[in-house]
N, C-alpha and C positions, 0 to 999 in steps of 0.2 A: 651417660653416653647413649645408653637404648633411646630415651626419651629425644634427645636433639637426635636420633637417625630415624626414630617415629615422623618426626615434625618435618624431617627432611623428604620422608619418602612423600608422606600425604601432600606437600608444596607440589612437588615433583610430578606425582599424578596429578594434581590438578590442573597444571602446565599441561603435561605431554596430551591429557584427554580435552582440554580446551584449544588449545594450538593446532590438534586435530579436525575438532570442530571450527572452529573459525576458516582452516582452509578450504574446508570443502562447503560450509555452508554459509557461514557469517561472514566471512571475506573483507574485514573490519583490520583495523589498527590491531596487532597482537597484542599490545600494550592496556588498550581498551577492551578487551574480551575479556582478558585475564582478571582486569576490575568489576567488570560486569558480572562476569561466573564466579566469583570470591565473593562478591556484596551481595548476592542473590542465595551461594552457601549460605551467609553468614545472617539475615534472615528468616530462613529456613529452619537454623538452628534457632533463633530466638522463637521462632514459631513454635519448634517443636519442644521447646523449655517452660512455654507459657501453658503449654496444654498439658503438659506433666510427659512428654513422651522421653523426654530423657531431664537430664536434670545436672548444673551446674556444675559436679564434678566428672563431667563427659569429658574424655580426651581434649577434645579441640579446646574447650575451659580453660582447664588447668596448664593444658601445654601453654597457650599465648598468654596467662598470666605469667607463668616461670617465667617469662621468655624478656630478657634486659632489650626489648626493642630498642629504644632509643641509641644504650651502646651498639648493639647488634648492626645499625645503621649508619651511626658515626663513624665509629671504628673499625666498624667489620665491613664493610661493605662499599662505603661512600666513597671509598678515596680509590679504589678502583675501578667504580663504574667514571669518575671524573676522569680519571688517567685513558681510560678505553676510547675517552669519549673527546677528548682533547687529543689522541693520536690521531682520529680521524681529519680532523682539520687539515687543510690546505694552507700548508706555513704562509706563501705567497699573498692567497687570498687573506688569510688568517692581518698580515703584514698591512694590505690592501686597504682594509675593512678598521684599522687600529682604531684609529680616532674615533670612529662609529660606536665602537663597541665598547672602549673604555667610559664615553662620557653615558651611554646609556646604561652600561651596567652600573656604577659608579652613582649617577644623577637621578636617573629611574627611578633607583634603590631606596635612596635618600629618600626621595618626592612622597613614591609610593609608601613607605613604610609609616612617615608624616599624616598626608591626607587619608590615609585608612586609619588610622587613629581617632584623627578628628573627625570625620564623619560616623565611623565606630560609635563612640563616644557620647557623641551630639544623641544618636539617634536613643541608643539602650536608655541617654538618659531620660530623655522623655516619654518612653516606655516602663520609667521604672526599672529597668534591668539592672543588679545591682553588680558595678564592676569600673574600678577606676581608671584614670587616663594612663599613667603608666603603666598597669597591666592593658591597656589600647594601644600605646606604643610597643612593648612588646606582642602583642600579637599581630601588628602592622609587620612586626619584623620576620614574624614567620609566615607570613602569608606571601613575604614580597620575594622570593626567591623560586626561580621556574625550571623547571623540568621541559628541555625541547624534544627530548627523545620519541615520544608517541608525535606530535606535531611535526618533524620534521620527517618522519618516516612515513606521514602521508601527504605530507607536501610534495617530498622527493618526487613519487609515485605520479606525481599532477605535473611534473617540470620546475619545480622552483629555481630559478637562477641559483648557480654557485655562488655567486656573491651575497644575495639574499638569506643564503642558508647560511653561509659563515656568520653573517653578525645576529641570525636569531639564536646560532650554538653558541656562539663566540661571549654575545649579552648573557646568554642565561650560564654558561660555566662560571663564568666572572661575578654576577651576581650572586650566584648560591656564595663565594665567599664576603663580600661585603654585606650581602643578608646576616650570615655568622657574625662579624663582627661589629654590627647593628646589634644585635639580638643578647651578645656577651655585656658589649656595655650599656643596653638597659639593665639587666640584670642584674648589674655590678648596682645599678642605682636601686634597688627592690631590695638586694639584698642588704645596702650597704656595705658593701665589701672593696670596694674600687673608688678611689677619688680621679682615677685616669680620666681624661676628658676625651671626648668624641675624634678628635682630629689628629692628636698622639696614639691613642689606641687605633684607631684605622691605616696611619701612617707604618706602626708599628707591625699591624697585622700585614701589612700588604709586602711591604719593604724587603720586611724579614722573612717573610715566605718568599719572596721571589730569591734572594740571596740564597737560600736552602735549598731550595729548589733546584738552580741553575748551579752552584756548587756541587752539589752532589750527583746530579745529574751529567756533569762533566767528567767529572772523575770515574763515576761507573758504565760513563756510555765509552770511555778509553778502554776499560776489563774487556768490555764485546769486540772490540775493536782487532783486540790480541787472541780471539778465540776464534775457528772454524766451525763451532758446535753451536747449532741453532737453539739446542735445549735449552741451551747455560745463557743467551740469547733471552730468552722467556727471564727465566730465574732471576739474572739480572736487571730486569726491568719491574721483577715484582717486588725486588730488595729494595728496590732504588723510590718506589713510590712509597711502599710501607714504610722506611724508613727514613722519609724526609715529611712525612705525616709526624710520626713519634717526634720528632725534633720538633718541628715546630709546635707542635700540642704543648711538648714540654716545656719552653719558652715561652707560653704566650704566644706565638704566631699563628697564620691561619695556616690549616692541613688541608685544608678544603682548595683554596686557590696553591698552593704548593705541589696538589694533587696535579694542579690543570697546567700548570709551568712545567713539571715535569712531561707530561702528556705533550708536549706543545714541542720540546725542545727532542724528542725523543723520536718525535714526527721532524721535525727537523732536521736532526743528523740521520734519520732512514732514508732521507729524502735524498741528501748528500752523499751519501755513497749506496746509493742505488743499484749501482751495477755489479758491486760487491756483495750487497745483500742476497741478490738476484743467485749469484752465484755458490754464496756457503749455506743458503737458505729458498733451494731451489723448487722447495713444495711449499713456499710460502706460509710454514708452522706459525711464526710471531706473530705475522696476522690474522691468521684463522682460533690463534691461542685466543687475543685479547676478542676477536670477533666472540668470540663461543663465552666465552666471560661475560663481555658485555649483557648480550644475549639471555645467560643464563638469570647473571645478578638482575637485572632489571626486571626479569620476568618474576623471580622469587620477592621480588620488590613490589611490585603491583598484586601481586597474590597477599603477601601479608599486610597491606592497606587496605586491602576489598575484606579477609578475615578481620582485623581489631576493629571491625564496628559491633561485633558480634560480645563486643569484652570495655565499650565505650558507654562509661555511665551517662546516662540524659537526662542532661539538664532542664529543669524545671519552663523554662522558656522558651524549647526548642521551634515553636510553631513559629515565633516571632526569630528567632535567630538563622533558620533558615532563607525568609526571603532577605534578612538584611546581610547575609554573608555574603548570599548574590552580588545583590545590588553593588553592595559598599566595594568586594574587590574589583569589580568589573570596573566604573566610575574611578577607582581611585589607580587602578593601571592604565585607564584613558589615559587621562588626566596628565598623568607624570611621564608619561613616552610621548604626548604631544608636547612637552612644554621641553621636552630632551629632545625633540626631534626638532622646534623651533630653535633651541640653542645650537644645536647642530647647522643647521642651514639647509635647505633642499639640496645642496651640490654634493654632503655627506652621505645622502638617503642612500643607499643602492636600487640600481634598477631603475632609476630615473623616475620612484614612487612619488605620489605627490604627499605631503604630511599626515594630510589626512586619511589617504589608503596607506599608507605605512603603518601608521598609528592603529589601525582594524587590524592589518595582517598582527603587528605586535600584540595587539591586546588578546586577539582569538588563541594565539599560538602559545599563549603564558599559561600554559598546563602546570598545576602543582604536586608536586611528587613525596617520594620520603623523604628527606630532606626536611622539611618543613611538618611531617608528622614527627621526627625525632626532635628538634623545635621545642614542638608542643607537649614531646613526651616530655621532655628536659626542665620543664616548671613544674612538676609535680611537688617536690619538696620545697617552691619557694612561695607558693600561691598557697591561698585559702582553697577549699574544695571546692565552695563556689565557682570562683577565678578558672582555674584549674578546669573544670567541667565545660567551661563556656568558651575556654580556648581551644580544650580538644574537641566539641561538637564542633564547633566553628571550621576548625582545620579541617577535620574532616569531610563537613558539607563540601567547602570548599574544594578540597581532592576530588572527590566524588564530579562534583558538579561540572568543574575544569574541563577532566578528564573523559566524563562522559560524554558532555554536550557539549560542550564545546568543540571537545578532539570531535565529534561527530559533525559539528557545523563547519567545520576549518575545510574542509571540499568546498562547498558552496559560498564561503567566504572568499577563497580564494581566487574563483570563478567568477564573482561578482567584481572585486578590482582588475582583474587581468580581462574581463568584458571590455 
């Protein structure tokens, strides 16, 4: 218990004295500070490991080894930054934007998870890099699943259309769960443990968690209904996510998109009695609850991404895996949001974008987040070390790289189609 309130405090501080600085000096994406002053900790500490000044069983060591990331993200954490993140949405718009957002998270997914494989692939082989296509397809799967939270909170900032902003949220919450159950059934084929096929297991995943979701969801958003108490309010909605997470985990369905059904419907019925809400929740507690959550998780989320580079073995090839991590997800999210934006038709675009500035805004705005590091963590027992090593430098450049320059270029991206 000392130890996880150790880990707690030092996150903590390193939030409240960054979040600090950034407002008064760096005036950046909070999101991207927090990466930046975490991977520059982290570093530091290798710096000061390499010169003997402290030495591998230093706190910050040992603690992020204990520490079951991968669970600590899935289960601890995931399903209510989605929840938080899906009540924001604008049911109306959300409704507006459907087709949009289903065929790109859905199609994108697919595309992208595919063509990063194969050019993966192609490329390590001619380099020599030694690592096979199926572990290329599972790394395509974790790579292909985006984080809009730092990107759309500096888009907001510049005017982004309501509409524009619902399906870049709307694509990446829906995505983060067909990323998952992409990612389950390679797996299933690595490990040999699943003869389920691609189209059954997705149908299964999706299905079944919306059924979970919207059931359970109904029944508990009626408890609030019969309550005057704002508290019980909160409590209810944090039962209601947790607990249709666990069911579907437990089943085989996704927790991930069950998370964002619930979020979605829960936004819904607040939206529907409004003026009741207004009234037994007149300091507007619920939403400042999940605001401050939000808030909170994601920040501790981008702190412990920026710390595990500091705890991330490197791979033998890293000089050569760096530029092609770039390249290959940049190119292979072009790619698969044009080809989903063509099937779409320019009348679906929002904003009356043309394909081609659509496709920039989308591709700029695919920040990668935890998600996709717990992914990564999540092959450690199925991969060879090798395998294993060149997935998580990989993820990680790629976080890194996303996040920083990209969220850094996404102003100027922006400014350049809206010219």
């Amino acid at each position: 218990m000392e130890n996880i309130l150790s880990i707690f405090v030092f996150l903590v501080l390193i939030i409240v004295t960054t979040r600090i600085l950034n407002e008064k000096k760096l005036k950046i994406s909070n999101n991207i500070a927090l990466l930046i002053v975490s991977f520059i900790i982290s570093i530091l500490f290798l710096l000061a490991t390499k010169f003997n000044l402290i030495n591998n069983k230093f706190f910050i060591y040992t603690s992020l080894n204990k520490l079951p990331l991968d669970e600590l993200l899935l289960e601890g954490v995931l399903c209510f930054m989605l929840f938080a993140g899906a009540s924001k949405l604008q049911f109306s718009k959300f409704i507006n934007n459907f087709k949009s957002i289903s065929v790109l998270s859905l199609l994108t997914t697919i595309l992208n998870s595919a063509i990063y494989a194969t050019l993966f692939y192609a490329i390590t082989s001619i380099l020599n890099i030694q690592i096979t296509f199926t572990t290329c397809l599972l790394l395509g799967c974790i790579i292909s699943p985006t984080d809009p939270l730092a990107a759309t909170s500096i888009l907001n900032k510049l005017g982004l259309p309501k509409g524009t902003s619902t399906v870049i949220e709307g694509e990446s919450l829906f995505n983060d769960g067909i990323g998952v159950a992409l990612f389950v059934f390679i797996k299933s084929i690595i490990t040999s443990s699943n003869s389920e096929n691609f189209v059954l297991l997705v149908s299964k995943s999706l299905f079944g968690s919306i059924i979970i979701g919207l059931a359970i969801s109904y029944i508990l958003f009626k408890l609030i209904k019969q309550t005057k108490d704002p508290h019980l309010h909160i409590i209810i909605s944090l039962l209601d996510v947790s607990l249709c997470y666990v069911i579907c985990e437990h089943f085989g369905f996704s927790g991930v998109i069950a998370s964002v059904i619930c979020g979605i419907y829960f936004s819904y019925q607040n939206k529907k009695c409004e003026r009741w809400k207004m009234v037994v929740d007149s300091n507007n507690l619920y939403t400042d609850f999940w605001d401050i959550i939000d808030e909170l998780l994601n920040s501790i989320l981008f702190v412990l991404i920026g710390l595990t580079v500091c705890i991330v073995p490197i791979s033998s090839g890293i000089l050569w895996l760096i530029p092609i991590a770039i390249i290959v997800n940049f190119v292979s999210r072009y790619i698969s949001v044009y080809t989903s934006s063509v099937f779409l038709g320019k009348k679906n675009i929002p904003n009356k974008y043309s394909i081609r500035n659509f496709t920039k805004l989308m591709t700029f705005t695919a920040l990668r987040g935890g998600l996709s590091l717990a992914l990564a963590l999540g092959t450690a027992t199925i991969l060879s070390e090798n395998e294993y090593n060149i997935i998580l430098n990989v993820t990680m450049i790629t976080i890194l790289f996303t996040t920083i320059i990209q969220g850094m270029l996404i102003p100027k991206v922006y400014r350049s189609i809206e010219s």
